[in-house]
C-alpha positions as CSV (number, residue, x, y, z in Angstrom):
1,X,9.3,45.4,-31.8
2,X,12.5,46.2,-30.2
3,X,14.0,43.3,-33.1
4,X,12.2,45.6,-36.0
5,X,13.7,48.9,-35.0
6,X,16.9,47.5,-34.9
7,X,16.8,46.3,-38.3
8,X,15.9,49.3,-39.6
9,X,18.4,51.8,-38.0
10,X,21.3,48.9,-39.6
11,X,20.1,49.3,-42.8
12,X,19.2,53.2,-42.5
13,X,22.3,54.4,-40.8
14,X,24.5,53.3,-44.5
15,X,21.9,55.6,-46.1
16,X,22.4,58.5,-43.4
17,X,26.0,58.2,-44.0
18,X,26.2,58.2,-47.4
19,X,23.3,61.2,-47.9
20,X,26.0,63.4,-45.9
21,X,28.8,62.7,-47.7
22,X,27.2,64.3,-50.8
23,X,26.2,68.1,-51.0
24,X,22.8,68.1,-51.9
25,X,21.4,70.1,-54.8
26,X,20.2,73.6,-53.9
27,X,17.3,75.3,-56.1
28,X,18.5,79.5,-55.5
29,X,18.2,82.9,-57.3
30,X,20.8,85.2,-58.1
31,X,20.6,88.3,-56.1
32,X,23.4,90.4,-57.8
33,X,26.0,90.7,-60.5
34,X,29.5,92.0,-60.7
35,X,31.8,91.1,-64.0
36,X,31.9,87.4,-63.7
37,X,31.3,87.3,-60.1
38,X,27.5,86.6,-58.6
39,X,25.9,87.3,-55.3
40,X,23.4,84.5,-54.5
41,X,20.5,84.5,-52.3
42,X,21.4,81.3,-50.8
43,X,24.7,80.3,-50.6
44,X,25.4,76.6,-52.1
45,X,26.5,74.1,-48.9
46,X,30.3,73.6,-50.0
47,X,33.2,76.2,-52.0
48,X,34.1,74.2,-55.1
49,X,30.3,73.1,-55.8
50,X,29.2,74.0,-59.7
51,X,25.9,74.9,-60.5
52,X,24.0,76.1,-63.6
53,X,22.5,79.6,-64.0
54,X,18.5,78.9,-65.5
55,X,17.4,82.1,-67.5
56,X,13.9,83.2,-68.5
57,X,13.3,84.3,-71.9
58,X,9.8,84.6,-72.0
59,X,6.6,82.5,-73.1
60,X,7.4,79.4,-71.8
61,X,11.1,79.2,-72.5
62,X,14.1,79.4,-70.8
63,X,17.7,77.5,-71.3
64,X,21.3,77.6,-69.1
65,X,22.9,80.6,-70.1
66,X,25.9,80.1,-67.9
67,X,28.0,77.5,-65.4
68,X,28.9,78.7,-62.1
69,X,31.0,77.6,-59.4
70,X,31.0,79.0,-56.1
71,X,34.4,80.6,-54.5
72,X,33.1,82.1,-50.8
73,X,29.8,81.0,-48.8
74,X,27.2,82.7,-51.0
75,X,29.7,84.2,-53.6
76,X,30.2,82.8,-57.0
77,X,31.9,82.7,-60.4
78,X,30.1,82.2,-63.7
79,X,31.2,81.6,-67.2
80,X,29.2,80.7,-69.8
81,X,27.4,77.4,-70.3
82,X,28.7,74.5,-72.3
83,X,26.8,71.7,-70.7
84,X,23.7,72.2,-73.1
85,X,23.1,73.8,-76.5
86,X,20.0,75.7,-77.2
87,X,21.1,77.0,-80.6
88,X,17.0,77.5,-81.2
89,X,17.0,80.0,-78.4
90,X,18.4,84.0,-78.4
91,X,22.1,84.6,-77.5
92,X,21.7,86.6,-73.8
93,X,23.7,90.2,-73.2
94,X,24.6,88.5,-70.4
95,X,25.4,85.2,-68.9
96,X,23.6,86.1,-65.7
97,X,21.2,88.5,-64.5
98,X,19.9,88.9,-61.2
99,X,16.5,87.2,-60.4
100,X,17.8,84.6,-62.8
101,X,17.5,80.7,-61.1
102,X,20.7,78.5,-60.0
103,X,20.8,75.4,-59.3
104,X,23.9,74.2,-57.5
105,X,24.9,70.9,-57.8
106,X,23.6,69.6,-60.9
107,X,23.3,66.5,-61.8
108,X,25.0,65.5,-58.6
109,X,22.6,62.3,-58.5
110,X,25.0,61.2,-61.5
111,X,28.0,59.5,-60.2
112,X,30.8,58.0,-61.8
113,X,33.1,55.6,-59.3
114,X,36.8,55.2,-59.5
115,X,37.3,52.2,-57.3
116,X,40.5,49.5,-57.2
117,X,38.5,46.6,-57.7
118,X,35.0,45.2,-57.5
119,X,34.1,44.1,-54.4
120,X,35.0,47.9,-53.7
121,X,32.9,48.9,-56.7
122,X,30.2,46.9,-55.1
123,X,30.3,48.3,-51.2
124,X,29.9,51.8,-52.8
125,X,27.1,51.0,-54.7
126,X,25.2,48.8,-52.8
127,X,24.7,52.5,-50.4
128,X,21.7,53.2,-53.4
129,X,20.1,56.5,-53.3
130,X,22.2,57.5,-56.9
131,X,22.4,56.8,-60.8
132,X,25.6,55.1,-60.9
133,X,27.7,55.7,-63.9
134,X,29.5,52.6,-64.5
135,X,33.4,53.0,-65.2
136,X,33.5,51.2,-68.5
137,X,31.8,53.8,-69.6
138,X,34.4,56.3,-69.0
139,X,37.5,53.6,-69.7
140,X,35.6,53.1,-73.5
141,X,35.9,56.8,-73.0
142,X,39.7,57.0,-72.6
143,X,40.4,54.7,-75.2
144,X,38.8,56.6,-77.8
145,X,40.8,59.9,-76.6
146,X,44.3,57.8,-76.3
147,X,44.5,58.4,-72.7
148,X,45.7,56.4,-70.1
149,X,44.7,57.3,-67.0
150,X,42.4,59.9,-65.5
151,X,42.8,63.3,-64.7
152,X,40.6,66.0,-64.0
153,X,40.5,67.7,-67.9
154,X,39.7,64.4,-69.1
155,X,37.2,63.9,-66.5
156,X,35.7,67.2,-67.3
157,X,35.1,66.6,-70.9
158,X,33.6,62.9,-70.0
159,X,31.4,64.9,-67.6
160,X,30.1,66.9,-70.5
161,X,29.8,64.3,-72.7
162,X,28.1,62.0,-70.3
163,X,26.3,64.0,-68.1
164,X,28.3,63.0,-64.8
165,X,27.8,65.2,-61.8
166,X,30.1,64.0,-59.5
167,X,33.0,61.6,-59.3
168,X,33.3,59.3,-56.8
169,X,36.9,58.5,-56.3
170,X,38.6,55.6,-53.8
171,X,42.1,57.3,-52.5
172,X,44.2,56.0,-50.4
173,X,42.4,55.7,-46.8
174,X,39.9,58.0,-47.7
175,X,37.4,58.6,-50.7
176,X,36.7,61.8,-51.9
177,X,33.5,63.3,-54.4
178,X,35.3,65.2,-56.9
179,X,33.1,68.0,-59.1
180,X,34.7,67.6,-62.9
181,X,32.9,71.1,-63.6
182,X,35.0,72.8,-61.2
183,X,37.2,70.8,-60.8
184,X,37.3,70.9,-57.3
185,X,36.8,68.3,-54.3
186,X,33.4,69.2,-52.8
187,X,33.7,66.0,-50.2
188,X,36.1,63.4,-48.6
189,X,35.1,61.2,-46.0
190,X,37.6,58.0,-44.2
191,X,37.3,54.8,-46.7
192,X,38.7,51.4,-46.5
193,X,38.5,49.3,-49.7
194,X,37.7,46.1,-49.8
195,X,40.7,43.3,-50.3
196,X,44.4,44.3,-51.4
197,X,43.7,44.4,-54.9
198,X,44.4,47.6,-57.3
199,X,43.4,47.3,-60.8
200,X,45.1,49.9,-62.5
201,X,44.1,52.1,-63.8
202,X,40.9,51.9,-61.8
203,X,38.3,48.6,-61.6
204,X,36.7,48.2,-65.1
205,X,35.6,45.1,-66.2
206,X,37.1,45.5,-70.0
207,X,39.5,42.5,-70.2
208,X,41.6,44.3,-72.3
209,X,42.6,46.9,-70.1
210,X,45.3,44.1,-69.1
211,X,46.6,44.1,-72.7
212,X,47.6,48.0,-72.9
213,X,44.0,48.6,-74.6
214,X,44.5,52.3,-73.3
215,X,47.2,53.1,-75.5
216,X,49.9,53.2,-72.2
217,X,51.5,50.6,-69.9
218,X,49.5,47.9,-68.7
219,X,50.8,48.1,-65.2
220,X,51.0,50.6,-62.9
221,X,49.6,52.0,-59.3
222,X,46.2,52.4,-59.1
223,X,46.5,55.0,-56.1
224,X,48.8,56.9,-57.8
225,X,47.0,57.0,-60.8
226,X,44.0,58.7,-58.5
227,X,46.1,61.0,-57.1
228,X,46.1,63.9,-59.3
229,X,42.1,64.1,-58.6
230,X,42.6,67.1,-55.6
């Protein structure tokens, strides 16, 4: 018995870990509204944390009217949304009305991961409990824009485009949950990476990557190309 509960608490305690590294999505109502700025009945669990602002139009529908992103424990900015169209729907006065619904953090279960290599890749993974976004995705992504390396407005519109909600990125001796909607750091925890190797600019398994398939040099520092995500 003793044997069995053991087991279990090894291969829970990764999943504890992990669960509190990432806000989790909150399900609120906006209480009041001043300008751009919004009052919310309960505040979201980190400053920097985006969330979308659900209005109700009536006989069944309702659509995002507006993307918010909170500044002060309970206190929040909103502009409107670009995350959705809903050209079938009316244009609102206004892109948030009290009583309207947030919810903060979405799409947070949608994680793209910046890693140096694989076996790095792997060990973040392997923690379950997300969608994973893989990062060819976003590299096929930055060759079609003729970018090189990442940065947080190219991150944003691959959020869009992709529906990403967070990104998970390896730093040096730390990894951090980076909010492309924001653009802010809603998490960092210690990390150590697995092995010495960097690919630059982050682990993809594109081949040509090597060749300069980015549209930049073929070498560089992985760390440093991570760095400007703060």
């Amino acid at each position: 018995m003793k044997k069995t509960v053991k087991l279990i608490s090894l291969f829970l305690f990764p999943l504890i870990l992990s669960a509190g590294f990432f806000p989790p999505t909150v399900h609120t109502t906006i209480k009041s509204v001043e300008g751009n700025k919004v009052t919310l009945a309960k505040p979201l669990p980190v400053n920097g944390m985006s969330g979308i602002v659900m209005h109700n139009f009536g006989k069944g529908l309702s659509a995002i009217t507006g993307v918010l992103t909170q500044v002060s424990p309970g206190v929040a900015t909103v502009r409107k949304g670009d995350l959705l169209d809903h050209k079938g729907l009316p244009t609102p006065k206004s892109v948030a009305r009290p009583g309207d619904k947030v919810i903060g953090g979405y799409l947070y279960s949608n994680v793209l991961v910046l890693a140096p290599n694989a076996q790095t890749y792997s060990k973040i993974t392997r923690s379950g409990g997300r969608f994973w976004i893989h990062p060819d995705l976003y590299a096929a992504f930055l060759a079609r824009e003729g970018d090189s390396a990442p940065t947080p407005s190219n991150l944003a519109k691959f959020a869009r485009e992709a529906q990403v909600g967070l990104v998970y990125v390896v730093q040096k001796n730390r990894a951090v949950l980076f909010d492309p909607i924001s653009g802010h750091v809603v998490g960092s925890k210690p990390f150590t990476p697995v092995g010495t190797e960097a690919k630059y600019p982050f682990y993809t398994r594109f081949s040509k990557v090597s060749g300069g398939w980015f549209g930049g040099s073929s070498k560089g520092d992985y760390y440093k190309s991570v760095g400007a995500i703060q």
